[in-house]
PDB file of N, H, CA, C and O in Angstrom:
ATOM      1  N   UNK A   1      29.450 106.088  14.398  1.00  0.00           N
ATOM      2  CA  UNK A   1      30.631 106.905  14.537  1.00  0.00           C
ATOM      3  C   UNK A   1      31.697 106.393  13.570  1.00  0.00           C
ATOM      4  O   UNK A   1      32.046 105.224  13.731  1.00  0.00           O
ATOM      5  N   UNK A   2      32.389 107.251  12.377  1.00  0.00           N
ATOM      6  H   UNK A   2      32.106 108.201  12.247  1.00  0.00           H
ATOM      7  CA  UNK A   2      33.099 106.971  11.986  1.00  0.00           C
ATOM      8  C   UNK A   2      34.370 107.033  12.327  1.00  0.00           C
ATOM      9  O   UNK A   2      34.817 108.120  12.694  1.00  0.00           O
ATOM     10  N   UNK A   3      35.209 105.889  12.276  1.00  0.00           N
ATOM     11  H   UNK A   3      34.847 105.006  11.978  1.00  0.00           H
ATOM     12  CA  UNK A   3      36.639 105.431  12.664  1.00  0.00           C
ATOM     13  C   UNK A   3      37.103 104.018  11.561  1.00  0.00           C
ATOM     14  O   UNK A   3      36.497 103.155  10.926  1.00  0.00           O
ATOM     15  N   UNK A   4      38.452 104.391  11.788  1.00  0.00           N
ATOM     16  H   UNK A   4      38.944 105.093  12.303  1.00  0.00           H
ATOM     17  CA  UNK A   4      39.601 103.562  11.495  1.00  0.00           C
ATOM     18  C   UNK A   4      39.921 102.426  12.392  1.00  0.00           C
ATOM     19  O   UNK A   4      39.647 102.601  13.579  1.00  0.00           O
ATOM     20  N   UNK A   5      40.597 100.976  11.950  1.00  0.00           N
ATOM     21  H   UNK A   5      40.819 100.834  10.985  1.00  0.00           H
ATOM     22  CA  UNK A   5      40.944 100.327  12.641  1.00  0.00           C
ATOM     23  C   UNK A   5      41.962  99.561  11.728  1.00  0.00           C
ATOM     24  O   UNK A   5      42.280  99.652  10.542  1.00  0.00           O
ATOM     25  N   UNK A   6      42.477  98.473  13.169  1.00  0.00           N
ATOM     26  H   UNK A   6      42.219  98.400  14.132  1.00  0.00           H
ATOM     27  CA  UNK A   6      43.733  97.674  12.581  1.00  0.00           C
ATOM     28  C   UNK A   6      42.787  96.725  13.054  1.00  0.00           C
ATOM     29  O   UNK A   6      41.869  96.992  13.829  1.00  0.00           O
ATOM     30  N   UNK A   7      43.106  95.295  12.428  1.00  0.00           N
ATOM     31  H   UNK A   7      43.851  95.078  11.798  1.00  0.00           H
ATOM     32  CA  UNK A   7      42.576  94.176  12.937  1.00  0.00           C
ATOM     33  C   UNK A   7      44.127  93.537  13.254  1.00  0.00           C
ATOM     34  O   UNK A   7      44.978  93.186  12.437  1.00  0.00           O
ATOM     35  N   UNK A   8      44.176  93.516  14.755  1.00  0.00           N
ATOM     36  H   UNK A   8      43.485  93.801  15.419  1.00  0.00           H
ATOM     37  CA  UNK A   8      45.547  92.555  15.035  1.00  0.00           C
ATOM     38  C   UNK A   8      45.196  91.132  15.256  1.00  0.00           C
ATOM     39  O   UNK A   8      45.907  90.519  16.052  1.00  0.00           O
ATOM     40  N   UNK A   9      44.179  90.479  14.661  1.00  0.00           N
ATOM     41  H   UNK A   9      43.601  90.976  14.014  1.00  0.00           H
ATOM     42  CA  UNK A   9      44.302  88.969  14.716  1.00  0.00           C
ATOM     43  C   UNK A   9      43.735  88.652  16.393  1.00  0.00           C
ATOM     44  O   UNK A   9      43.897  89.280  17.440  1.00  0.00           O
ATOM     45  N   UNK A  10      43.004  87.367  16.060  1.00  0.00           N
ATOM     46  H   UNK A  10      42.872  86.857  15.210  1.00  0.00           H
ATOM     47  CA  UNK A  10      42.155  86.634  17.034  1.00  0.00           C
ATOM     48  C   UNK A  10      40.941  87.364  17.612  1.00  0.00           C
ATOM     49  O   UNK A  10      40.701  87.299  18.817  1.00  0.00           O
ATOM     50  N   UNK A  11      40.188  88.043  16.781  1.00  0.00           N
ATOM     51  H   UNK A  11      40.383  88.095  15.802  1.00  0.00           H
ATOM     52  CA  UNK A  11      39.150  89.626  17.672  1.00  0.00           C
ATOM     53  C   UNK A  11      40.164  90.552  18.007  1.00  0.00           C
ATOM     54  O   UNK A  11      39.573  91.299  18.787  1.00  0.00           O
ATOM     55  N   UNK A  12      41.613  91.074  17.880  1.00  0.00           N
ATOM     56  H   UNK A  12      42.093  90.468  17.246  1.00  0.00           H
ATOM     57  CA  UNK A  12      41.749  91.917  18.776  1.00  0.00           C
ATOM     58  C   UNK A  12      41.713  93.309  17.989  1.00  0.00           C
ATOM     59  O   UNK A  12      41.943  93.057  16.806  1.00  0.00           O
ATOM     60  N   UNK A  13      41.536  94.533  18.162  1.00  0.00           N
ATOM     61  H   UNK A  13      41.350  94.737  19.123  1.00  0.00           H
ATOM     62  CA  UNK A  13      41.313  95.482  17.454  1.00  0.00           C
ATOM     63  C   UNK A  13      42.134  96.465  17.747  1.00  0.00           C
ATOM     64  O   UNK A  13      42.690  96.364  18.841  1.00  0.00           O
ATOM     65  N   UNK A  14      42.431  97.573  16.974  1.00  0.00           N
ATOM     66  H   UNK A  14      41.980  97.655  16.086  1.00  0.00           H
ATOM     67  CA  UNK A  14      42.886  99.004  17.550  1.00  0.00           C
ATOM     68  C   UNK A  14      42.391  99.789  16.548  1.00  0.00           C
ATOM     69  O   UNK A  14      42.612  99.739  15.338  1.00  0.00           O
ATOM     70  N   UNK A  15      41.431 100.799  17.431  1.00  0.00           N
ATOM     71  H   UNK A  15      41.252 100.839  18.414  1.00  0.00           H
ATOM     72  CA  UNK A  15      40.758 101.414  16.358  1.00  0.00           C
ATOM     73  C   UNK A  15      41.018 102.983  16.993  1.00  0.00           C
ATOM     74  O   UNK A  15      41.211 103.329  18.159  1.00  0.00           O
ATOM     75  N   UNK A  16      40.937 103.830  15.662  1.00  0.00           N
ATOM     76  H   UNK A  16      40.781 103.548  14.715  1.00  0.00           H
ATOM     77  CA  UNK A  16      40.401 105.788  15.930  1.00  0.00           C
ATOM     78  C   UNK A  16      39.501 106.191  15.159  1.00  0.00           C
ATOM     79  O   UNK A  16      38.870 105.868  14.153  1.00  0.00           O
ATOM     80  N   UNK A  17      39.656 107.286  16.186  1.00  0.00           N
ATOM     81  H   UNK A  17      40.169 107.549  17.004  1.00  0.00           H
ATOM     82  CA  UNK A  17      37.832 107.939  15.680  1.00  0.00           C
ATOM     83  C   UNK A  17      39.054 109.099  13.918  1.00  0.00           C
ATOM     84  O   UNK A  17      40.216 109.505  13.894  1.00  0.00           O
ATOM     85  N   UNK A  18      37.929 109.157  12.873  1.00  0.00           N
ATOM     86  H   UNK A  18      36.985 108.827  12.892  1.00  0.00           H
ATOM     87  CA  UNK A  18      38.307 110.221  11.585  1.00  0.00           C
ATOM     88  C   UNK A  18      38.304 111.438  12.213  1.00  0.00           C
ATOM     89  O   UNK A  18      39.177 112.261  11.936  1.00  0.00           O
ATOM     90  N   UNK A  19      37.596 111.632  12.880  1.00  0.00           N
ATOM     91  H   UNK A  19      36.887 110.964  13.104  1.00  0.00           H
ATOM     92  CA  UNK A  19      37.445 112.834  13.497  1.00  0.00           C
ATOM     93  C   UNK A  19      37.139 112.999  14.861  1.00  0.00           C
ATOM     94  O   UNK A  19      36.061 112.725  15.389  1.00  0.00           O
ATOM     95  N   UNK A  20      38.321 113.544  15.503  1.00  0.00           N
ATOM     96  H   UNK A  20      39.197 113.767  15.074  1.00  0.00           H
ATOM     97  CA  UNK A  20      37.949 113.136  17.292  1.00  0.00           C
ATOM     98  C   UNK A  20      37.474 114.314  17.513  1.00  0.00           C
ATOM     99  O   UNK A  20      37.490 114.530  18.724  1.00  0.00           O
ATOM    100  N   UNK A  21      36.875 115.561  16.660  1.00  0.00           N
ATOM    101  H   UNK A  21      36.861 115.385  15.676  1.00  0.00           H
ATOM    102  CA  UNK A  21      35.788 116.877  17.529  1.00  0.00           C
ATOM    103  C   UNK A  21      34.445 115.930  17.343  1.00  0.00           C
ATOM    104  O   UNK A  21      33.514 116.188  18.107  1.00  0.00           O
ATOM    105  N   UNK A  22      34.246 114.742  16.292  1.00  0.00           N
ATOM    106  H   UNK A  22      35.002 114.533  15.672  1.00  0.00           H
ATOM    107  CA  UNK A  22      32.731 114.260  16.492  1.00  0.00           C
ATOM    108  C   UNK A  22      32.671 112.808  17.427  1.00  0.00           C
ATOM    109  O   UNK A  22      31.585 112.232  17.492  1.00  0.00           O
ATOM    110  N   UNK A  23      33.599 112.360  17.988  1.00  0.00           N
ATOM    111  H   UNK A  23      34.481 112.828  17.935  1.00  0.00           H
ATOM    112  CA  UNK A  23      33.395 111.290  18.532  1.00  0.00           C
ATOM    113  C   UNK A  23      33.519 111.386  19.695  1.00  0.00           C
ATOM    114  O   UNK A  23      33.972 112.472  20.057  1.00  0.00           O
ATOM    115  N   UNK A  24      33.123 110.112  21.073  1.00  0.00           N
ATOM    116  H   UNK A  24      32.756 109.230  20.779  1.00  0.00           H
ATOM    117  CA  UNK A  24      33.293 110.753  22.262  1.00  0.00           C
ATOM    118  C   UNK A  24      34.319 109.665  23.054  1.00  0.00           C
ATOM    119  O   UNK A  24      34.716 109.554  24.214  1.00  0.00           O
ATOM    120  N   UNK A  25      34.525 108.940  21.818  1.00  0.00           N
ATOM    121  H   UNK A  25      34.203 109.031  20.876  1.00  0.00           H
ATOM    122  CA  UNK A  25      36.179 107.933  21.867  1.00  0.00           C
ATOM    123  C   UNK A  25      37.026 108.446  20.668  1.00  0.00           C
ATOM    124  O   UNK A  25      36.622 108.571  19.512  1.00  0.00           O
ATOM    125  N   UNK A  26      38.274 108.723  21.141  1.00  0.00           N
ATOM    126  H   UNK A  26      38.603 108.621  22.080  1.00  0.00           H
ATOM    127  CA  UNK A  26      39.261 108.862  20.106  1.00  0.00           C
ATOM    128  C   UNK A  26      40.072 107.417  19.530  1.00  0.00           C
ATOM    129  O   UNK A  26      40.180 107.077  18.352  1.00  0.00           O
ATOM    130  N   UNK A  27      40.429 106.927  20.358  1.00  0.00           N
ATOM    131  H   UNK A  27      40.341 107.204  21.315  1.00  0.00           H
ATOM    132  CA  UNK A  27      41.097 105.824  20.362  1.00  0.00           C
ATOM    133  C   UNK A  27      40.441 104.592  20.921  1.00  0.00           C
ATOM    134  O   UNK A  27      39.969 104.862  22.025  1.00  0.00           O
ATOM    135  N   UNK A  28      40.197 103.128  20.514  1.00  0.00           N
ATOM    136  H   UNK A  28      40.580 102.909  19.617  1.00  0.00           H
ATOM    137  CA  UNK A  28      39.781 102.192  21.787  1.00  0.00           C
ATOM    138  C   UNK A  28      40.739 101.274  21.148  1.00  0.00           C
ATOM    139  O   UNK A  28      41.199 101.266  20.006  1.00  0.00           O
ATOM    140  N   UNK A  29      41.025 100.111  22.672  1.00  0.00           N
ATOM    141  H   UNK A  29      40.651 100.117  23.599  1.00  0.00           H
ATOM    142  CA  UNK A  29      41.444  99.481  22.142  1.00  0.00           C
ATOM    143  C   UNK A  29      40.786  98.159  22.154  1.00  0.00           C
ATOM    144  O   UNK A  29      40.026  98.208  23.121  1.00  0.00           O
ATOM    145  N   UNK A  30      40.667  96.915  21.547  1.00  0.00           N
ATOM    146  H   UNK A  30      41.283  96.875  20.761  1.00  0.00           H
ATOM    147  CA  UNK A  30      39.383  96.177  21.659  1.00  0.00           C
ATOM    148  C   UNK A  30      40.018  94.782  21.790  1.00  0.00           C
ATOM    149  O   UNK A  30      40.962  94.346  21.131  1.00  0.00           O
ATOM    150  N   UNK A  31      39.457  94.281  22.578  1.00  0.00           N
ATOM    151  H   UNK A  31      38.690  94.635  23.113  1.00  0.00           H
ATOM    152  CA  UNK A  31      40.244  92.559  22.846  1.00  0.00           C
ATOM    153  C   UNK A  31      39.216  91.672  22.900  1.00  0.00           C
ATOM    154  O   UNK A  31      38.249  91.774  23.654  1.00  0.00           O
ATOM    155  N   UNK A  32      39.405  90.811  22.121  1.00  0.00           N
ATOM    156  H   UNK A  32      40.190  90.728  21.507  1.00  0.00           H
ATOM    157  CA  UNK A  32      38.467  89.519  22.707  1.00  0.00           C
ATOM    158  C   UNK A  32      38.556  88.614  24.079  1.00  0.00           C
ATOM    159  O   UNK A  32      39.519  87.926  24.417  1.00  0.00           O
ATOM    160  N   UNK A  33      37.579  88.747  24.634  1.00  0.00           N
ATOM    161  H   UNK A  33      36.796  89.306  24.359  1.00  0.00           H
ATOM    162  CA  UNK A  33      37.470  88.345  26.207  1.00  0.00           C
ATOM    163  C   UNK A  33      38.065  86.610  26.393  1.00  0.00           C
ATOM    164  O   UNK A  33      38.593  86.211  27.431  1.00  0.00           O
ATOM    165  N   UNK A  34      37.831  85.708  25.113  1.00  0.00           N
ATOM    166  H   UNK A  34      37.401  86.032  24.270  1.00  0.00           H
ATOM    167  CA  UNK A  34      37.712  84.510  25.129  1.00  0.00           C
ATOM    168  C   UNK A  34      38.788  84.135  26.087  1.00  0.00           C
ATOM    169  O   UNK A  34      38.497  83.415  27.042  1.00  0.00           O
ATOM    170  N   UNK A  35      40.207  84.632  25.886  1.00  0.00           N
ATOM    171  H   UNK A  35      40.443  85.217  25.110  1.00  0.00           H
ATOM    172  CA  UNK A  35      41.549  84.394  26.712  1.00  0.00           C
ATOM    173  C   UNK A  35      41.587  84.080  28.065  1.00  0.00           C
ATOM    174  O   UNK A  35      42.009  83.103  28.684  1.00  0.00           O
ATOM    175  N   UNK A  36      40.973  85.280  28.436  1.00  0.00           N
ATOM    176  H   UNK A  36      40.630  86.074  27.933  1.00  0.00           H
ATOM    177  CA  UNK A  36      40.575  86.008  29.730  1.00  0.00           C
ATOM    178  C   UNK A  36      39.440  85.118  30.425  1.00  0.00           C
ATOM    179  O   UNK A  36      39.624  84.828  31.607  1.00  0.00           O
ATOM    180  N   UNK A  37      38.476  84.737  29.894  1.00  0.00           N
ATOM    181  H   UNK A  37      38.326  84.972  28.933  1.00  0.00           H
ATOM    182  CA  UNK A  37      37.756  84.051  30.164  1.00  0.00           C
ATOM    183  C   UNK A  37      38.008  82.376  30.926  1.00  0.00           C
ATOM    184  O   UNK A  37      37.595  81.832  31.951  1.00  0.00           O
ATOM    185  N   UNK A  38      39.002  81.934  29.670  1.00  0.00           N
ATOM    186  H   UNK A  38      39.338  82.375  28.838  1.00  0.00           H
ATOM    187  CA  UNK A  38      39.375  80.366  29.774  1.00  0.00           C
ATOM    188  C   UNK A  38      40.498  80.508  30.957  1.00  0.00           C
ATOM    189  O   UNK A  38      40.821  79.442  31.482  1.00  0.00           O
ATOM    190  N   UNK A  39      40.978  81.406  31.322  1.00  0.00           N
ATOM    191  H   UNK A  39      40.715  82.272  30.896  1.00  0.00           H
ATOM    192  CA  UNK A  39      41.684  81.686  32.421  1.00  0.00           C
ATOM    193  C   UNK A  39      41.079  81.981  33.907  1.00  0.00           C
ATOM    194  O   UNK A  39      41.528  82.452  34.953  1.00  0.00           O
ATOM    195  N   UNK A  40      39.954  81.512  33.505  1.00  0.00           N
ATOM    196  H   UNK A  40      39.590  81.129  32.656  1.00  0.00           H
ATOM    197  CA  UNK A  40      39.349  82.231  34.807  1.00  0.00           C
ATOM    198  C   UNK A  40      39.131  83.387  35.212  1.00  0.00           C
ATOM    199  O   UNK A  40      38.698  83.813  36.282  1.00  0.00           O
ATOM    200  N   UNK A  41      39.519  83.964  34.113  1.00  0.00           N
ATOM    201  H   UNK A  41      39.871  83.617  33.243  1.00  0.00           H
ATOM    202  CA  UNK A  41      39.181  85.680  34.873  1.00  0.00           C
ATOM    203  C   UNK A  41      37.651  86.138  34.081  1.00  0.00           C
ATOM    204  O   UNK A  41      37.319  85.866  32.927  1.00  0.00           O
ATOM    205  N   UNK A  42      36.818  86.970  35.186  1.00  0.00           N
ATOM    206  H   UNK A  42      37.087  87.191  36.123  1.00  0.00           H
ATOM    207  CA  UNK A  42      36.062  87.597  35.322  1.00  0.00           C
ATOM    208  C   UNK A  42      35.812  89.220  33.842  1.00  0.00           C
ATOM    209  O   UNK A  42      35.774  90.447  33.751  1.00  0.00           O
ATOM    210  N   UNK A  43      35.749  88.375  33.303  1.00  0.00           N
ATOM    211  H   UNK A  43      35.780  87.379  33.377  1.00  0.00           H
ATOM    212  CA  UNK A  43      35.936  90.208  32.082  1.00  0.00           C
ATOM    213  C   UNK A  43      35.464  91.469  32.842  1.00  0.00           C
ATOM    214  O   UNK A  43      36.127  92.499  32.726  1.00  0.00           O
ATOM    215  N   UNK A  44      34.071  91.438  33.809  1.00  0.00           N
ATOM    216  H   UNK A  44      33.533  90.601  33.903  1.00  0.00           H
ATOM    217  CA  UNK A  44      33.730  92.271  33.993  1.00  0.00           C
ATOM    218  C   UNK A  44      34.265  92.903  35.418  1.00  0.00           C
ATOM    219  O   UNK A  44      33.570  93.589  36.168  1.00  0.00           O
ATOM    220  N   UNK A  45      35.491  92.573  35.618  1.00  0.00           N
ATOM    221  H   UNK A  45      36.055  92.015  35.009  1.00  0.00           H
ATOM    222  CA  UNK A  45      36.113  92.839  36.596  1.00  0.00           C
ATOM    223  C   UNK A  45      37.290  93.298  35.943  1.00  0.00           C
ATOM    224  O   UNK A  45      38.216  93.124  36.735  1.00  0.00           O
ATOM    225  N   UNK A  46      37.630  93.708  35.080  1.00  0.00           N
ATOM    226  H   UNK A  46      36.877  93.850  34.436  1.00  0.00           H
ATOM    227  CA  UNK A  46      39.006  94.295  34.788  1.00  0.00           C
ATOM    228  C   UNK A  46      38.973  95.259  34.855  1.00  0.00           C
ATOM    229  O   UNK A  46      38.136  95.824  34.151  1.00  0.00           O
ATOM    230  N   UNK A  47      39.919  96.145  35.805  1.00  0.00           N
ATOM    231  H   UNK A  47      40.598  95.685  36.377  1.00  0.00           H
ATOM    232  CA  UNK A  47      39.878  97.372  36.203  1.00  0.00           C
ATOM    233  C   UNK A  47      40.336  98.294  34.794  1.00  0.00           C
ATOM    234  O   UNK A  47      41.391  98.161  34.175  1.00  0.00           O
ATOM    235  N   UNK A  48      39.549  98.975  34.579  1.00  0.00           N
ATOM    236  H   UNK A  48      38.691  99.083  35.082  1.00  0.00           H
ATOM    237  CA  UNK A  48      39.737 100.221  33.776  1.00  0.00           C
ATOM    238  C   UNK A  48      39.289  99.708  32.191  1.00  0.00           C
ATOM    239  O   UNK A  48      39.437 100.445  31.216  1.00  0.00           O
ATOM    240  N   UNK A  49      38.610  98.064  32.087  1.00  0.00           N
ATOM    241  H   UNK A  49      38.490  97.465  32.879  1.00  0.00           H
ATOM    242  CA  UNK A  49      38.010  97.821  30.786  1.00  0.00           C
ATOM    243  C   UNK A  49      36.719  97.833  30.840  1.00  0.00           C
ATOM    244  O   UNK A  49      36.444  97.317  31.923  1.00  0.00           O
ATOM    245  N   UNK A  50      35.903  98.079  30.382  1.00  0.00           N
ATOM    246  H   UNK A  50      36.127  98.498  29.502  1.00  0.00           H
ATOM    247  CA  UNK A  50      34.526  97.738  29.905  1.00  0.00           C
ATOM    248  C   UNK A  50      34.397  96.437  28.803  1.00  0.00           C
ATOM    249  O   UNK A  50      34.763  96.374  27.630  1.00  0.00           O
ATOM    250  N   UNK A  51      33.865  95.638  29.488  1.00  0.00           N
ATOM    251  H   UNK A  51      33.567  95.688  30.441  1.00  0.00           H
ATOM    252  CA  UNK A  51      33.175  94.609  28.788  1.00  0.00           C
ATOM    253  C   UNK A  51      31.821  94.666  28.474  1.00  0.00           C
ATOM    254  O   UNK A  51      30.989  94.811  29.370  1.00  0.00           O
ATOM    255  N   UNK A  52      31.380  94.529  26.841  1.00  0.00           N
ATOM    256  H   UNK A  52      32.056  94.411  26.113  1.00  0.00           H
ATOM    257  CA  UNK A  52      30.085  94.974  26.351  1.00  0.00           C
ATOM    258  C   UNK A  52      30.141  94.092  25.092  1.00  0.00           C
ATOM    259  O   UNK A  52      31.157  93.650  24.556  1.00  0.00           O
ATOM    260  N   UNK A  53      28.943  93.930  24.743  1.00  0.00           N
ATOM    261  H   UNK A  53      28.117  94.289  25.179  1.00  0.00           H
ATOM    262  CA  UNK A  53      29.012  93.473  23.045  1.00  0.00           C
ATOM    263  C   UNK A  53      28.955  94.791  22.733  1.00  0.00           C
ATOM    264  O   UNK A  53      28.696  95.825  23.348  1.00  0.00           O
ATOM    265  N   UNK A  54      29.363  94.400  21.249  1.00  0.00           N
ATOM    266  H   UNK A  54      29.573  93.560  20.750  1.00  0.00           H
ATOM    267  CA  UNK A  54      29.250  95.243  20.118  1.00  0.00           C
ATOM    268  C   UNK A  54      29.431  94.681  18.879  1.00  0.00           C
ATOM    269  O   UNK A  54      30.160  93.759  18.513  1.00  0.00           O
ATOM    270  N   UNK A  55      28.508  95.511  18.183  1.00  0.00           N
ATOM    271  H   UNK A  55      27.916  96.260  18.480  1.00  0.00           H
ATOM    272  CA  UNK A  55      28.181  94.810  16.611  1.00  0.00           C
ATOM    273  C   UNK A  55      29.322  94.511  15.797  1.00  0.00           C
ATOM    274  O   UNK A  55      30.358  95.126  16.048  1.00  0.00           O
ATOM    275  N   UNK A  56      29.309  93.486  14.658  1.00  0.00           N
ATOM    276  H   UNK A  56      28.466  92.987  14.455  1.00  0.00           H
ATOM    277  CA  UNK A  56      30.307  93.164  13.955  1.00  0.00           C
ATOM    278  C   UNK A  56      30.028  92.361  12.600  1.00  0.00           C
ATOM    279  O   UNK A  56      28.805  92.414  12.468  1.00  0.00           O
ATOM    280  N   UNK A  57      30.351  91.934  11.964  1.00  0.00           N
ATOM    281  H   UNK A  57      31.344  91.891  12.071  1.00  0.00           H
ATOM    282  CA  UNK A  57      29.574  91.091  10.539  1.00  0.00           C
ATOM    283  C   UNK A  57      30.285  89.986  10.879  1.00  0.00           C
ATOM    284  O   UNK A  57      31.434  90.015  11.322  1.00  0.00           O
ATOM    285  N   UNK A  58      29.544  88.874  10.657  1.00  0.00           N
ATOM    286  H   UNK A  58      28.611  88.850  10.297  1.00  0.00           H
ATOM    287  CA  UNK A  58      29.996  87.671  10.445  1.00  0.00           C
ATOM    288  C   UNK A  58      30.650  87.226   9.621  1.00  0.00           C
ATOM    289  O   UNK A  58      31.288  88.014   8.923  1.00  0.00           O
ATOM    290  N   UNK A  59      30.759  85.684   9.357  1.00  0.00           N
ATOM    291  H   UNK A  59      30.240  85.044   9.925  1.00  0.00           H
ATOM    292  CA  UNK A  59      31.851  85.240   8.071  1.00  0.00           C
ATOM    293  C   UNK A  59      30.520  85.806   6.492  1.00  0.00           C
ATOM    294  O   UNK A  59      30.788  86.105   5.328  1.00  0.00           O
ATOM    295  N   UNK A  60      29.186  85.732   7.205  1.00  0.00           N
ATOM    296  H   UNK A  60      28.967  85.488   8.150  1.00  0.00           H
ATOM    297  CA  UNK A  60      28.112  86.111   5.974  1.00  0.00           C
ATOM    298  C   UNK A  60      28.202  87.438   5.398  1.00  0.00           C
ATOM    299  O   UNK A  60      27.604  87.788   4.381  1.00  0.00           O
ATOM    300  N   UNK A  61      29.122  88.296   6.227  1.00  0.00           N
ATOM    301  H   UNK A  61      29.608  88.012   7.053  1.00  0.00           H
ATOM    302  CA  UNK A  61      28.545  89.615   5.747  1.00  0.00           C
ATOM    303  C   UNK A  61      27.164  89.846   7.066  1.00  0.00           C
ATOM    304  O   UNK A  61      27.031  91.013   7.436  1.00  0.00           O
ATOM    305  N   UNK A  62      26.654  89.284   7.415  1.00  0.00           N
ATOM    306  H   UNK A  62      26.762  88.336   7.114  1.00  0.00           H
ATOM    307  CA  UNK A  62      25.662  89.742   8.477  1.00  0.00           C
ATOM    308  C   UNK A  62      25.881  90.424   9.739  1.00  0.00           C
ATOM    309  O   UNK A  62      26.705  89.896  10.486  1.00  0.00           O
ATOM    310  N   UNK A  63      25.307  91.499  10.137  1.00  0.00           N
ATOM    311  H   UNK A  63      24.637  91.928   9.531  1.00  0.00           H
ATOM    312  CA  UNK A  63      25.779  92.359  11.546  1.00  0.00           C
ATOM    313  C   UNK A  63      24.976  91.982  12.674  1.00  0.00           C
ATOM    314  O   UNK A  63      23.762  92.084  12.852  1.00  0.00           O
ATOM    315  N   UNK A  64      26.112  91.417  13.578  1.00  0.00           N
ATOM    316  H   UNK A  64      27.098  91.334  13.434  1.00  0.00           H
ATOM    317  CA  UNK A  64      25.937  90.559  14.776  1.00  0.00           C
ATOM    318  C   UNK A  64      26.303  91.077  15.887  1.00  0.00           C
ATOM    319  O   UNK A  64      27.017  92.079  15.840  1.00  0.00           O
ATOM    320  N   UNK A  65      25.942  90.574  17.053  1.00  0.00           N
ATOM    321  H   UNK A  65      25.362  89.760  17.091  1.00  0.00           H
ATOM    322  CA  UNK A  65      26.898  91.608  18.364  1.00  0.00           C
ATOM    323  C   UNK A  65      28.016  90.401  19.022  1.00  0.00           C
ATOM    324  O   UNK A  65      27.647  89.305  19.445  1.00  0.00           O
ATOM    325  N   UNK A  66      28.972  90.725  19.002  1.00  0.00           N
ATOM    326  H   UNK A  66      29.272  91.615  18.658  1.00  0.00           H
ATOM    327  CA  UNK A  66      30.000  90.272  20.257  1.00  0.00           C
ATOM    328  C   UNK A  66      30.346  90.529  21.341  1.00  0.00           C
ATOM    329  O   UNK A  66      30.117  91.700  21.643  1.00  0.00           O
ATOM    330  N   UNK A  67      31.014  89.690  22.415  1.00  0.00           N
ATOM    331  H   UNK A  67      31.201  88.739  22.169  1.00  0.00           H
ATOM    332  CA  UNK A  67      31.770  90.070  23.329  1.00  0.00           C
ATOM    333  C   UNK A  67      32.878  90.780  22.918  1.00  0.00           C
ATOM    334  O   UNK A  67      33.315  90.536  21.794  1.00  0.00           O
ATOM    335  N   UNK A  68      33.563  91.830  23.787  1.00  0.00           N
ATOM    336  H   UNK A  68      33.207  92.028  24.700  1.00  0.00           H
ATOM    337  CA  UNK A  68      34.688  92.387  23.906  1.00  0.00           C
ATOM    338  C   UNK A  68      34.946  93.353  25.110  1.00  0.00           C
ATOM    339  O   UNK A  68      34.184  94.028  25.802  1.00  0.00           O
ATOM    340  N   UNK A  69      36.186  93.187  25.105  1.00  0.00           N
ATOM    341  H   UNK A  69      36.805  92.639  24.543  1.00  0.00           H
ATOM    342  CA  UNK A  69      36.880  94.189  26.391  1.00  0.00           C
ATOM    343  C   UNK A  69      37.471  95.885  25.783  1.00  0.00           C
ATOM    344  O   UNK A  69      38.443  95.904  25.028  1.00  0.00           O
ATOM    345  N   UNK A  70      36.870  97.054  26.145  1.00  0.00           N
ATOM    346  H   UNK A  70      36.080  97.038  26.758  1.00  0.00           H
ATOM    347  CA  UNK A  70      37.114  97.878  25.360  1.00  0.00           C
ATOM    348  C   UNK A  70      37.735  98.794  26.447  1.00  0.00           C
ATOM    349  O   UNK A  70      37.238  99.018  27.551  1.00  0.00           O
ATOM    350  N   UNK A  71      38.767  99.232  26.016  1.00  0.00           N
ATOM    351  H   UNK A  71      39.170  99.050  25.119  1.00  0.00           H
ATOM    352  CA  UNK A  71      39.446 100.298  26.515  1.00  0.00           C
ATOM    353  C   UNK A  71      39.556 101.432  25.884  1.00  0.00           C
ATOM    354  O   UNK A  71      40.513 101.504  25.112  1.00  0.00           O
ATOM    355  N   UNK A  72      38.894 102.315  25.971  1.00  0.00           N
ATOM    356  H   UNK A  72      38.118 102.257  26.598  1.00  0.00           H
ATOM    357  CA  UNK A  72      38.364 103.423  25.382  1.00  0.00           C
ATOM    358  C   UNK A  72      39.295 104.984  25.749  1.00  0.00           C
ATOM    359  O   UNK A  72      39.389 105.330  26.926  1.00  0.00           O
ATOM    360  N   UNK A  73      39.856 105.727  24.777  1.00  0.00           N
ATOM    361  H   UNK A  73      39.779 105.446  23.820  1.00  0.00           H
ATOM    362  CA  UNK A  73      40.435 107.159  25.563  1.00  0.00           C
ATOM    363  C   UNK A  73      39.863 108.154  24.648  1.00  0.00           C
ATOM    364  O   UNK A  73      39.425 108.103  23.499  1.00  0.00           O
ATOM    365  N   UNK A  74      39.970 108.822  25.287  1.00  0.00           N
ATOM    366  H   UNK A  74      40.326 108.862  26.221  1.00  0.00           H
ATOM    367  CA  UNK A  74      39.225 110.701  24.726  1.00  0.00           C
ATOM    368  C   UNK A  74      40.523 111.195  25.499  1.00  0.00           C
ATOM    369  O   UNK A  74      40.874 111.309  26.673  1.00  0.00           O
ATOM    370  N   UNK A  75      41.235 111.507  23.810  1.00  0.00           N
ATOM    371  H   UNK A  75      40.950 111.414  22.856  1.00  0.00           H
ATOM    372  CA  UNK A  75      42.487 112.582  23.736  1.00  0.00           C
ATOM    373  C   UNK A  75      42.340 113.569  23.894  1.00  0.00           C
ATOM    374  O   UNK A  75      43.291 114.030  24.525  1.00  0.00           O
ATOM    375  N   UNK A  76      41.145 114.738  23.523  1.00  0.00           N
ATOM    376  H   UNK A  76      40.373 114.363  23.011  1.00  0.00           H
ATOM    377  CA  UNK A  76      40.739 115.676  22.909  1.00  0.00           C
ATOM    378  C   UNK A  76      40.389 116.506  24.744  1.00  0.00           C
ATOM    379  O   UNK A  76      39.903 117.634  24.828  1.00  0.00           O
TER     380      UNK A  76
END
C-alpha cells in the first residue's frame, strides 16, 4: 500500500495512505512499544492500539519486521 510518512524520531511514525479510495488505512499513527514496555505496560493491552510487527529496513538496507503500536483511522 502506498503512503507517506514523517519519521518523528525514536521508531515513532505518522504516516497516510496517497490515495485513501485504495487503502483500507488512511492515516496510522505508529509508536515504538519499547517505552511502554520498560514501564510495565502490556502493549497488547492498549485500548484502541494494535500491537503487531511490521516490516522495515534496517541500518543495511535489509527488510525486517518490528514491534509497533499502530493506531490506524479510515477517514473515507
Amino acid at each position: 500500500m502506498d503512503h507517506y510518512g514523517i519519521n518523528l524520531g525514536d521508531g515513532n511514525l505518522f504516516e497516510w495512505a496517497k490515495n485513501m479510495n485504495a487503502n483500507d488505512k488512511d492515516v496510522v499513527f505508529v509508536l515504538n512499544p519499547d517505552p511502554f514496555i520498560v514501564a510495565g505496560v502490556d502493549p497488547n493491552r492498549i485500548e484502541g492500539w494494535v500491537f503487531a510487527k511490521v516490516p522495515a529496513e534496517d541500518d543495511r538496507g535489509r527488510m525486517i519486521e518490528v514491534d509497533k503500536i499502530l493506531k490506524p483511522f479510515n477517514l473515507l
